[in-house]
C-alpha positions as CSV (number, residue, x, y, z in Angstrom):
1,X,131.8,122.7,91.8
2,X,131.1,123.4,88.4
3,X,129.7,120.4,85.7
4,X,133.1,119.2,84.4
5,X,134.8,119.0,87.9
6,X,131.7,116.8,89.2
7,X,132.2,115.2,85.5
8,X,135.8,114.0,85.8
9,X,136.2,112.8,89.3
10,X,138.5,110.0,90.0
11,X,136.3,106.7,89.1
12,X,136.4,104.0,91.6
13,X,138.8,101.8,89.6
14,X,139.1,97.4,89.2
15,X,141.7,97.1,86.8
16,X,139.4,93.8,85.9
17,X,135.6,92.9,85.5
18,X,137.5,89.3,84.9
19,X,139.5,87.0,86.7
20,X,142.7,85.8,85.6
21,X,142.7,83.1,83.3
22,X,139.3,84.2,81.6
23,X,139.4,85.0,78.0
24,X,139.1,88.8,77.2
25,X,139.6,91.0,74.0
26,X,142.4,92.3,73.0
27,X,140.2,95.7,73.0
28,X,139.5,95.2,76.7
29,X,142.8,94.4,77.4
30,X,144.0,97.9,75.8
31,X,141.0,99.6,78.2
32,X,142.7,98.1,81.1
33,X,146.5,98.6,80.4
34,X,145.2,102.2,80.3
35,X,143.7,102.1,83.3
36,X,146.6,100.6,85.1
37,X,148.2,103.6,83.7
38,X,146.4,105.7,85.2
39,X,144.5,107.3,82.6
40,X,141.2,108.3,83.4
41,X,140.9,110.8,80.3
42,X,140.4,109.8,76.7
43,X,139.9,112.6,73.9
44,X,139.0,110.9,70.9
45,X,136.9,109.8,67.5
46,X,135.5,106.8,66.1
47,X,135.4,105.0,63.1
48,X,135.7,101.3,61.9
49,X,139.1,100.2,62.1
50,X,139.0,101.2,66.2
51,X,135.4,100.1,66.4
52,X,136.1,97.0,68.3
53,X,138.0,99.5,71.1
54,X,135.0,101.7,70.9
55,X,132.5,98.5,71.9
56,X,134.9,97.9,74.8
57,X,134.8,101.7,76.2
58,X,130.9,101.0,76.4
59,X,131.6,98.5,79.5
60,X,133.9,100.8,81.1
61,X,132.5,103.8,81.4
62,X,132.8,104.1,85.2
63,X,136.5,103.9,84.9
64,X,137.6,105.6,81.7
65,X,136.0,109.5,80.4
66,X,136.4,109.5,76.9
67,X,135.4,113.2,75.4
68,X,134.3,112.8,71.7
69,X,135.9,115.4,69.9
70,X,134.8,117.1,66.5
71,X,137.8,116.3,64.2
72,X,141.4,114.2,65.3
73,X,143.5,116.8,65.0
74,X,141.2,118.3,68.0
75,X,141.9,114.9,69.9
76,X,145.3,115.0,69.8
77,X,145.9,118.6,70.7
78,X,143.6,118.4,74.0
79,X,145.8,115.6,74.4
80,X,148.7,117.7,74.7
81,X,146.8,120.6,76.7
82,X,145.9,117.9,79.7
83,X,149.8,116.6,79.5
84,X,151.1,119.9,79.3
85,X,149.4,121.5,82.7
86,X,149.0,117.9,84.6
87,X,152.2,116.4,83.5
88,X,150.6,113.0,83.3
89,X,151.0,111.6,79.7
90,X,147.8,112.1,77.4
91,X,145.9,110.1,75.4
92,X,144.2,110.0,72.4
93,X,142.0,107.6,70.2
94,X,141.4,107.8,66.3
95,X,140.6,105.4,63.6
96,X,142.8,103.9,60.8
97,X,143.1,106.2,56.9
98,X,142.0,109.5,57.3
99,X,141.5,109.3,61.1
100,X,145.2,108.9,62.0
101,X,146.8,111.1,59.4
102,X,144.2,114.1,61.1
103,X,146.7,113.0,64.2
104,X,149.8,114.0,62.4
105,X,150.1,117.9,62.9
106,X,149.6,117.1,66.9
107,X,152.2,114.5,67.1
108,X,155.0,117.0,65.0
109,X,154.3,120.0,67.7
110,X,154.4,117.2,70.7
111,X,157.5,116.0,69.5
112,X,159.4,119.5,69.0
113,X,157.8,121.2,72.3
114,X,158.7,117.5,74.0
115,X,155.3,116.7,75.0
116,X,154.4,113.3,76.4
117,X,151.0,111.6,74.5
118,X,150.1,108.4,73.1
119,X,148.6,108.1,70.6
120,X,146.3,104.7,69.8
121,X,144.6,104.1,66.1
122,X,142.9,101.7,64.8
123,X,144.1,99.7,61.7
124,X,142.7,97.3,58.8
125,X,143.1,93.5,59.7
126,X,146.7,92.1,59.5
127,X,145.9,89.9,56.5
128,X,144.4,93.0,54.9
129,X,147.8,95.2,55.0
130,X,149.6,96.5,52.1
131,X,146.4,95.8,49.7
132,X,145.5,99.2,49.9
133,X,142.2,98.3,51.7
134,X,139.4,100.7,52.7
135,X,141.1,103.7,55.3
136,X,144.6,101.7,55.1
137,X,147.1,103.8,55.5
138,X,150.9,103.4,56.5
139,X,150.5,105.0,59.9
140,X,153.8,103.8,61.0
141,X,156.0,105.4,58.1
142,X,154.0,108.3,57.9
143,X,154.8,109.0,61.6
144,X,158.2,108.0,62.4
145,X,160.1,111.1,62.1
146,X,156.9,112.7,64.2
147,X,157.1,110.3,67.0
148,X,159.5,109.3,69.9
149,X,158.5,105.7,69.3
150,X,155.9,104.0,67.5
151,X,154.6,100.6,66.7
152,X,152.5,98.3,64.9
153,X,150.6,95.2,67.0
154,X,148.8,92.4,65.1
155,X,148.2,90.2,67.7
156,X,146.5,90.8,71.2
157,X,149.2,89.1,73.5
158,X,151.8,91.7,72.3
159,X,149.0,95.0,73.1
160,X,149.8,94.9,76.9
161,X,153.6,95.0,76.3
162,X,153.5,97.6,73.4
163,X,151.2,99.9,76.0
164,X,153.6,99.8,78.6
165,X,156.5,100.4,76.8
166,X,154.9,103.5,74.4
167,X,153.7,104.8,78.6
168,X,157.4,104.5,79.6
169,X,159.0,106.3,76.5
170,X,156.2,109.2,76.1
171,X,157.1,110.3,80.0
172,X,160.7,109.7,80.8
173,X,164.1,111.4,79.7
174,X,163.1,114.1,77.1
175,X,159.1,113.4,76.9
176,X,157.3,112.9,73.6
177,X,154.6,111.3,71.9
178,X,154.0,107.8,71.1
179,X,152.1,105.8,68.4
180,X,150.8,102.5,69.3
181,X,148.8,100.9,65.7
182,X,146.5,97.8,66.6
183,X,145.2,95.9,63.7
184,X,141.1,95.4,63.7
185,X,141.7,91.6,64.6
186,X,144.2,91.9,67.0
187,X,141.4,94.0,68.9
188,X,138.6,91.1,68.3
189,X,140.8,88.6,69.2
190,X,140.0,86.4,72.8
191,X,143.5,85.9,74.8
192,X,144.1,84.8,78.5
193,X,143.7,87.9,81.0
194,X,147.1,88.5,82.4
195,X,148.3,91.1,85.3
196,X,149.6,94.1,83.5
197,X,153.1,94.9,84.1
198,X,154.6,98.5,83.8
199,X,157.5,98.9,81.9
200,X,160.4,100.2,84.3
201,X,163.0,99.7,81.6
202,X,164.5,99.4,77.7
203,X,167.7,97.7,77.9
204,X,168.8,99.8,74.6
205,X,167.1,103.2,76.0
206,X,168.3,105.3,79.1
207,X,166.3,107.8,79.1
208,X,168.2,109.9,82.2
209,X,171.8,110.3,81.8
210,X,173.8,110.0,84.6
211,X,175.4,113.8,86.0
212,X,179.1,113.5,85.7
213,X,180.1,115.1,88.5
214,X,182.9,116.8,86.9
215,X,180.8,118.6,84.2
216,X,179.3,120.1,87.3
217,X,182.5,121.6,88.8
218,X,183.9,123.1,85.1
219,X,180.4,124.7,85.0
220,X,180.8,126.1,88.8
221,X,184.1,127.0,88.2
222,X,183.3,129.5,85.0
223,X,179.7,130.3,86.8
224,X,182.1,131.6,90.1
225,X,184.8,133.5,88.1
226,X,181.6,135.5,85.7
227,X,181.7,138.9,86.2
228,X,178.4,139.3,83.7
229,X,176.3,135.6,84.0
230,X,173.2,135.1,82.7
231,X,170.7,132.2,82.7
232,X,168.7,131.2,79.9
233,X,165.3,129.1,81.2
234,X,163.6,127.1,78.9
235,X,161.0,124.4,79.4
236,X,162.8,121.9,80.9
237,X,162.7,123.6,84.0
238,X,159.4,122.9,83.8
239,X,159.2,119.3,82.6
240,X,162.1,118.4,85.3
241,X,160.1,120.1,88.3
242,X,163.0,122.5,89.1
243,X,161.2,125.8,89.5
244,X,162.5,125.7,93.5
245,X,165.6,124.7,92.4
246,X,166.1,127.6,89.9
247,X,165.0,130.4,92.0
248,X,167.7,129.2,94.8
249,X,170.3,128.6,92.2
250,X,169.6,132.6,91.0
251,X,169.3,133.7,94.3
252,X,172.7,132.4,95.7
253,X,175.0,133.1,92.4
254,X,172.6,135.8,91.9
255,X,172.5,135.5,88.6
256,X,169.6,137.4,86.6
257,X,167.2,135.2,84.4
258,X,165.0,135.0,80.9
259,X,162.8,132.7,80.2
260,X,162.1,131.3,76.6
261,X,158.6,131.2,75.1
262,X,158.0,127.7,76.6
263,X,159.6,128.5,79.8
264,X,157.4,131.1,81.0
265,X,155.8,130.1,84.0
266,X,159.3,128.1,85.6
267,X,160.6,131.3,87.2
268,X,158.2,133.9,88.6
269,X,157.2,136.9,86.7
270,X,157.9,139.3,89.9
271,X,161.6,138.2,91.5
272,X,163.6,140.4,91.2
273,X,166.3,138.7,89.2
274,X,163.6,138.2,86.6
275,X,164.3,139.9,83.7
276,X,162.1,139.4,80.9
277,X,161.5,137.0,78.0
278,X,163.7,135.9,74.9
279,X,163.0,135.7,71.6
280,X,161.9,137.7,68.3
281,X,159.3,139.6,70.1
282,X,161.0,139.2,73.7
283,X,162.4,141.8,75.8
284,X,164.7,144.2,75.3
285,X,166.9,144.0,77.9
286,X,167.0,140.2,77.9
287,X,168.0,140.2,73.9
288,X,170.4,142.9,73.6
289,X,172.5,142.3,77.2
290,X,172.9,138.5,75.8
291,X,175.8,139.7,73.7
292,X,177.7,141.4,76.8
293,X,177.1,138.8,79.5
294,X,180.6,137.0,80.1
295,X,179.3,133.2,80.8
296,X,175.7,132.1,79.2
297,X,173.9,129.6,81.1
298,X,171.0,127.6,78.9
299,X,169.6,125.1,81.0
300,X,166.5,123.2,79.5
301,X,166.5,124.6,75.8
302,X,167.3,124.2,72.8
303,X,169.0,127.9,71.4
304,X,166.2,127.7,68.7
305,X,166.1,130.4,66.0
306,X,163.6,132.7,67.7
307,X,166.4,132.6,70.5
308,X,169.3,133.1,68.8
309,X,168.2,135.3,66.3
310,X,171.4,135.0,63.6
311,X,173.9,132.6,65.1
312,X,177.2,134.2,63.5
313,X,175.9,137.3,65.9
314,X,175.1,135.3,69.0
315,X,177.2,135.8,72.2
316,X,180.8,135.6,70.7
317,X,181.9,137.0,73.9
318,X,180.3,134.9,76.1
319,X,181.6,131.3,77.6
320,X,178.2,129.0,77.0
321,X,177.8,126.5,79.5
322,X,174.5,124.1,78.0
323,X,172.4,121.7,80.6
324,X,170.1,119.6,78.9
325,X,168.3,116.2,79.3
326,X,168.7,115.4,75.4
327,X,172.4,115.1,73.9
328,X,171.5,115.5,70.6
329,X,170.7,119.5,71.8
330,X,174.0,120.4,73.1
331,X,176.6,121.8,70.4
332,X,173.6,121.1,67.6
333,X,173.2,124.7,67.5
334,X,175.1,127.1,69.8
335,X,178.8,125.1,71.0
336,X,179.4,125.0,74.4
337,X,182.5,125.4,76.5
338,X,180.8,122.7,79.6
339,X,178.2,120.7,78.9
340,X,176.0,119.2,81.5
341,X,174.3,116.3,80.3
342,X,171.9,115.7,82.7
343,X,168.0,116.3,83.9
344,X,167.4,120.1,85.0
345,X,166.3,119.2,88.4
346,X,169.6,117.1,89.3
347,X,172.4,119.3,87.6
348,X,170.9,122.7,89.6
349,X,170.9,120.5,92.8
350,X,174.2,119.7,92.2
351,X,175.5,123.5,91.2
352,X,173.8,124.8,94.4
353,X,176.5,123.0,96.6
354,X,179.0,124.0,94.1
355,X,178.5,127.5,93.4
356,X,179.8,130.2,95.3
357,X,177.1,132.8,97.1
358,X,177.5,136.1,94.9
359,X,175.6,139.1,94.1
360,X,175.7,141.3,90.5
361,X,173.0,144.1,91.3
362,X,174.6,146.2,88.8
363,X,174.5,144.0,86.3
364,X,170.8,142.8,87.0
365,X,170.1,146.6,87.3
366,X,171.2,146.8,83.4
367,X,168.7,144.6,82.3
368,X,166.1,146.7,84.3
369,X,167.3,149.8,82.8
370,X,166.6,148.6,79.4
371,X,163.4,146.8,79.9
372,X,162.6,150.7,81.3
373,X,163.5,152.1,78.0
374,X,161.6,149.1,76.2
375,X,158.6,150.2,78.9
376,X,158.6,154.0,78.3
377,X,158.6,153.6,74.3
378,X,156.2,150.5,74.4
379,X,154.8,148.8,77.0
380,X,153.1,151.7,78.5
381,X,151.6,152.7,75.1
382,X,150.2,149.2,74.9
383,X,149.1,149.4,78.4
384,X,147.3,152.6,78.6
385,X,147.3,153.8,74.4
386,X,145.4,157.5,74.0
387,X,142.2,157.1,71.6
388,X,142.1,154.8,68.5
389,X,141.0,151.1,68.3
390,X,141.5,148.8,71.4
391,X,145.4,147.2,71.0
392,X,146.3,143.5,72.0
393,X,148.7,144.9,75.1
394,X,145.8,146.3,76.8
395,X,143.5,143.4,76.6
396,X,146.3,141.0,78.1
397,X,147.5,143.1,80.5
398,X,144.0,143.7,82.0
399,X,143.7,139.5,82.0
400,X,147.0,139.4,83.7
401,X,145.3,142.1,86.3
402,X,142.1,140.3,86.9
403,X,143.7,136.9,87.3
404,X,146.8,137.7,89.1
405,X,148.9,135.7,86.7
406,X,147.3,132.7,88.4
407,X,145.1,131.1,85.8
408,X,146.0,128.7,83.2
409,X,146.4,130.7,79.7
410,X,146.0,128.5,76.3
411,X,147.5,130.6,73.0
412,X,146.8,130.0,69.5
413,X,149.7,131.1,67.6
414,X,150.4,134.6,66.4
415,X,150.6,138.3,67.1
416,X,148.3,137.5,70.0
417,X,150.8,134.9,71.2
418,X,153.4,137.0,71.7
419,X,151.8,139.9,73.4
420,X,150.4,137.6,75.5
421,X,153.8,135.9,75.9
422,X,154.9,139.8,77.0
423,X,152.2,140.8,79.2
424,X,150.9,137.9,80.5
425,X,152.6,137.6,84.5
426,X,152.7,134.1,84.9
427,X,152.9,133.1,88.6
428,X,152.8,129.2,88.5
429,X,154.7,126.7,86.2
430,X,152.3,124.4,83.9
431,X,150.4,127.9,83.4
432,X,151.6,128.8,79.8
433,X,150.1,126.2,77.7
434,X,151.1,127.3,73.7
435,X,152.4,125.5,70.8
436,X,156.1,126.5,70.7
437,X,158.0,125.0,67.7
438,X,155.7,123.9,65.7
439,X,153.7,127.1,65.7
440,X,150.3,125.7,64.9
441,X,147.3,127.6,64.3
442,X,144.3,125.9,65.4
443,X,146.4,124.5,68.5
444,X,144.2,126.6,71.5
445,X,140.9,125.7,71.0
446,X,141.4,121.8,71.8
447,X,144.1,122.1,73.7
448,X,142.3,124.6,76.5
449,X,140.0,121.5,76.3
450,X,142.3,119.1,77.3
451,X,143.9,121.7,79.8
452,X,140.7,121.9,81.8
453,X,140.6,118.7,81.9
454,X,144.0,118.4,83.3
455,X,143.8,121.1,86.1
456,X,139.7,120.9,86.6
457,X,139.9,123.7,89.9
458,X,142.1,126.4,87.4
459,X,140.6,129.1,85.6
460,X,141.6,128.7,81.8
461,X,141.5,130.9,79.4
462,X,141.9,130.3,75.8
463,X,143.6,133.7,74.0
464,X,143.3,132.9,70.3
465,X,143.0,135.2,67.3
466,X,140.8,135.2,64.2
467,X,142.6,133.2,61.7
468,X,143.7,130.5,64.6
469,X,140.9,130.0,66.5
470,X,138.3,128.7,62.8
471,X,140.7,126.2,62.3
472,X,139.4,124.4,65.0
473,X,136.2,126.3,65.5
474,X,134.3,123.1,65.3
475,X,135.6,122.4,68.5
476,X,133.0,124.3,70.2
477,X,130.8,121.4,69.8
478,X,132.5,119.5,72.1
479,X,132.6,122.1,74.7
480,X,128.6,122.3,74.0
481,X,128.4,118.7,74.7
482,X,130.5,118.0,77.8
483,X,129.8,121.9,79.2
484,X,133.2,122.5,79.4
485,X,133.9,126.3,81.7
486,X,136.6,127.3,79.6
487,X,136.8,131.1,79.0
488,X,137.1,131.7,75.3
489,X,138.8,135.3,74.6
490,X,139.2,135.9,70.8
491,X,141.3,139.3,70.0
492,X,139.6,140.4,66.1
493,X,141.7,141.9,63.9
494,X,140.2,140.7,61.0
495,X,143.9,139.9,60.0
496,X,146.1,136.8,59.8
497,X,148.4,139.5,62.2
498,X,151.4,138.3,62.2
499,X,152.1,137.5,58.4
500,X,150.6,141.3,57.7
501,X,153.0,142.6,59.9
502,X,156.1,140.9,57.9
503,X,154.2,142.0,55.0
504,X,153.7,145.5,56.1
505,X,157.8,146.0,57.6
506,X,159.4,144.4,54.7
507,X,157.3,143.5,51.8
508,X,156.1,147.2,51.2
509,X,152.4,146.8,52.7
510,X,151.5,144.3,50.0
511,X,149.4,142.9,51.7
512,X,148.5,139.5,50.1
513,X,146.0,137.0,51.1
514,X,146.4,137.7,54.9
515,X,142.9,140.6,55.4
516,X,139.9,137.8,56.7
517,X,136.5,138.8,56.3
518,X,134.8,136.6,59.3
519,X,131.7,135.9,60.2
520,X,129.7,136.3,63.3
521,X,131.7,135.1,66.1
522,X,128.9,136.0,68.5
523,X,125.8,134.0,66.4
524,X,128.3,131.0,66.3
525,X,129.0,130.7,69.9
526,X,125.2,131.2,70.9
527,X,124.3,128.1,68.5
528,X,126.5,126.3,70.8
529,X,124.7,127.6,73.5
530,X,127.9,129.8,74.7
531,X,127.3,132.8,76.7
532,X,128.9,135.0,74.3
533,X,129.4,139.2,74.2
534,X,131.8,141.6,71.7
535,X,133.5,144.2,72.8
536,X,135.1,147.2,70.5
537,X,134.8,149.9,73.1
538,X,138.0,150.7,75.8
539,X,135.3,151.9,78.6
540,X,133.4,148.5,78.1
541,X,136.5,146.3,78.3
542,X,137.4,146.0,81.8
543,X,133.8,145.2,82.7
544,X,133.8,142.6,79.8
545,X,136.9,140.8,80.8
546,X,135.8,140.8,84.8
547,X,132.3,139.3,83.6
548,X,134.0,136.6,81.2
549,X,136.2,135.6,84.1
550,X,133.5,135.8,86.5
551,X,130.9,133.7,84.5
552,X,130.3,130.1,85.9
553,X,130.2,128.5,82.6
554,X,132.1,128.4,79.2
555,X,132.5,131.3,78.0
556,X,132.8,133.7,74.8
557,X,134.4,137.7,74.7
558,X,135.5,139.1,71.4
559,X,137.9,142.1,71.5
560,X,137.7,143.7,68.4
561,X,141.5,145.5,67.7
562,X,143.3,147.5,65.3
563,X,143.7,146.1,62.1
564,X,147.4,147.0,61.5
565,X,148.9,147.0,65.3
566,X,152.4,145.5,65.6
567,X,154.2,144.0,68.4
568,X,157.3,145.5,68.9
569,X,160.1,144.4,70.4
570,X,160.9,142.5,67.4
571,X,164.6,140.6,65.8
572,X,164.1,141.0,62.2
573,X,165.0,137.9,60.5
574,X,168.9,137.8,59.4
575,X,169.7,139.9,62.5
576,X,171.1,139.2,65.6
577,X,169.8,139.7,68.7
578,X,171.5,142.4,70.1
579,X,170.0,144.5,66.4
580,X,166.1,144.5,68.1
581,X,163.7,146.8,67.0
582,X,161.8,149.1,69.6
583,X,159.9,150.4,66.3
584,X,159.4,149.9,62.7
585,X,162.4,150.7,60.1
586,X,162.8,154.1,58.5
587,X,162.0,152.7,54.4
């Protein structure tokens, strides 16, 4: 058992050091609404609006780990790594000003890739606000549209309520993040202890429809008279638990299945009806055959830009049947024919009874045939390319050999995201940890922080390129400090990749302000006292990724690879799907 597992076992937990009736802080009575909650990891920062809070934690460090990061935004994103791979809701402390604008990048990519977190700052006394007093900023404005729910609490009574009602909201119906604001003297002030009560309901919010059982039959009905269907997975597969539910749903309809950049990981990689992934850089198969199946099934996603490509080019032919948790997705983008308003999970239970047992090998064959083509031109080039510089494809398919699709992978965003997204066989749901509609650099680093925390037994690997992984480079130190095993795999291209690549297909090869000049990866990670090692030769690469996987503690590998290496499949922008690239344009 390494350090952070013996770190982070369950405390014994009292809910009280007081009886009921004795005075306590509104600080201490945040510390132990949290712990009623459940929470046992904090990822945060102090200052002196949340100071009080920070006094309390002191006392309760037998029941609450709190992981001091190196900058908010870092708090907030490990956040999100230990809620996306635990699917328990994360938390994370900052201070008032400064400290919970740092929060405000995390909370926009929870709320689009429906992540639950809450979120607790600190705030300048009540009699203090709107003066414009020292760090005083309007936290609650400022994140509104980034939130599922926030709040401001000036007194201590109302802290208990506002914590179980932001814990409710984060995890239930579509999951998001939560802001709960505590003024400085609602945190000093002495109230009675009370028992803590979970929330259990919001009489004006319901967060899980009810399935309308006749939704279900119109969808069975065009699902059993398709010739060509074809399921679209996205995360809510994932967030609903319905990975079982899918693959049985496939197998009896048998109905061939892509998954969307989030929603890798909720089918497996090697079934057979598996077909690839979607998207700008996804599959070919999967992007071209969506404008000939006859009935389009999108159950837990949105039909977001990088899946639709141009929208006046999307499936015309197709009858759309949408499933989704959130009303406000279905007919925002892609109209329906049947819409299922409903949680993943319930509306695929419900379809199994209805949908009649069926087979389309031909038309699952199709898809293979083209992912061949897409293999033959592509994939095996990446997998096994003839001389030159080390290539992205390689590097992730060797991780996806040595891990057997198993471990828990945490992107950054960029080229390196996508051909990990490609080549990467994930195995397990909650395995695919990336920022999705946000796309926010800087987002791995922390966030395969948070993951280990969330899955302490998992191998995790953090992929990250150059330009992402020194936004949040400072991160390391709390890795140092807490000796935290993650595996740390930086692919070098001494390139922001994926703007250069836009730059070099349609902007001529001008290649403005995206070539980095970094510094040395290797010194930096030994200062931390990281077992670190570069690579930039194939016949040392193998070895390298065994030993990085291998190693007990954290660990640091840098693959240096070509400077001007696509990723290829691509959708262009203004195209449709079905107009992929294989290879660059003839200019």
């Amino acid at each position: 058992m390494d350090a952070l597992q013996t770190k982070i076992e369950p405390p014994q937990k009292t809910v009280a050091h007081k009886k009921s009736g004795e005075k306590i802080s509104g600080s201490e009575t945040l510390l132990r609404c949290l712990i009623a909650e459940e929470v046992e990891t904090i990822f945060g920062y102090p200052g002196g609006a949340i100071m009080p809070v920070y006094d309390a934690l002191y006392s309760y460090a037998d029941k609450l780990t709190h992981i001091l990061v190196r900058h908010e935004q870092g708090a907030v994103h490990a956040a999100q790594g230990f809620a996306r791979v635990s699917g328990k809701v994360g938390v994370a402390l900052a201070t008032s000003g400064p400290g919970a604008t740092n929060l405000v990048t995390g909370l926009a990519d929870a709320l689009i890739d429906s992540t639950p977190i809450v979120c607790i700052t600190g705030q300048v006394f009540a009699h203090l606000l709107g003066t414009d007093a020292f760090q005083e900023i309007d936290v609650i404005n400022t994140t509104i549209p980034l939130t599922k729910w926030n709040v401001q609490v000036t007194e201590a009574k109302d802290i208990a309520p506002a914590i179980a009602k932001a814990f409710y909201i984060a995890r239930t119906g579509r999951p998001g993040p939560v802001l709960v604001d505590i003024t400085k003297n609602a945190q000093n002030e002495m109230i009675d202890f009370l028992e803590y009560k979970k929330c259990e309901g919001i009489r004006t919010y319901k967060p899980k429809p009810i399935l309308q059982q006749s939704e279900v039959v119109a969808a069975a009905q065009l699902i059993n008279e398709a010739k060509k269907p074809y399921i679209l997975a996205g995360q809510g597969i994932l967030l609903s638990g319905a990975t079982k539910e899918l693959i049985a749903f496939s197998e009896k309809a048998g109905i061939p299945i892509a998954c969307t950049l989030l929603g890798l990981g909720g089918f497996p990689t090697d079934h057979p009806n598996y077909v690839g992934y979607l998207g700008m850089h996804g599959n070919y198969g999967p992007n071209v055959l969506t404008n000939e199946c006859d009935v389009l099934i999108g159950i837990g996603m949105r039909f977001d830009d990088r899946v639709t490509g141009n929208v006046n080019k999307y499936a015309k032919q197709a009858k759309i049947i949408h499933i989704d948790i959130d009303k406000a997705e279905i007919n925002k983008i892609i109209q329906s024919h049947v819409s299922v308003h409903a949680d993943a999970k319930e509306a695929l239970t419900a379809l199994l009874e209805k949908c009649n047992p069926n087979k389309h090998e031909g038309w699952i064959q199709k898809f293979h045939g083209l992912n061949d083509i897409e293999n033959e031109k592509i994939i095996q080039k990446e997998f096994n390319p003839k001389g030159g510089s080390l290539v992205m494809g390689e590097v992730v398919h060797l991780l996806s050999e040595f891990t057997n699709g198993e471990a828990v992978i945490v992107t950054d965003v960029g080229q390196h995201q996508m051909t990990t997204s490609r080549y990467y066989q994930y195995k397990n749901p909650r395995t695919n940890i990336t920022s999705g509609g946000a796309g926010t650099m800087g987002f791995a680093l922390p966030a395969s922080i948070g993951a280990k925390y969330g899955a302490p037994t998992k191998q995790v690997v953090a992929v990250i390129g150059d330009g992402g992984y020194q936004m949040t480079i400072q991160e390391l130190g709390t890795i140092m400090q807490y000796k935290i095993p993650v595996k740390i795999l930086v692919l070098n291209n001494n390139f922001l990749g994926m703007v250069r690549q836009w730059q070099e297909l349609f902007h001529s090869k001008r290649y403005s302000f995206t070539e980095m000049e970094n510094p040395n990866f290797i010194k930096i990670a030994e200062a931390y006292g990281i077992t670190a090692k570069k690579v930039e030769q194939r016949e040392h690469l193998a070895e390298s990724i065994k030993e990085m996987l291998d190693a007990k503690g954290t660990y640091f590998l840098e693959v240096v690879v070509g400077k001007e290496d696509n990723v290829f499949p691509m959708v262009p922008a203004g195209a449709g799907v079905g107009e992929i690239l294989l290879e660059a344009p003839k200019l």
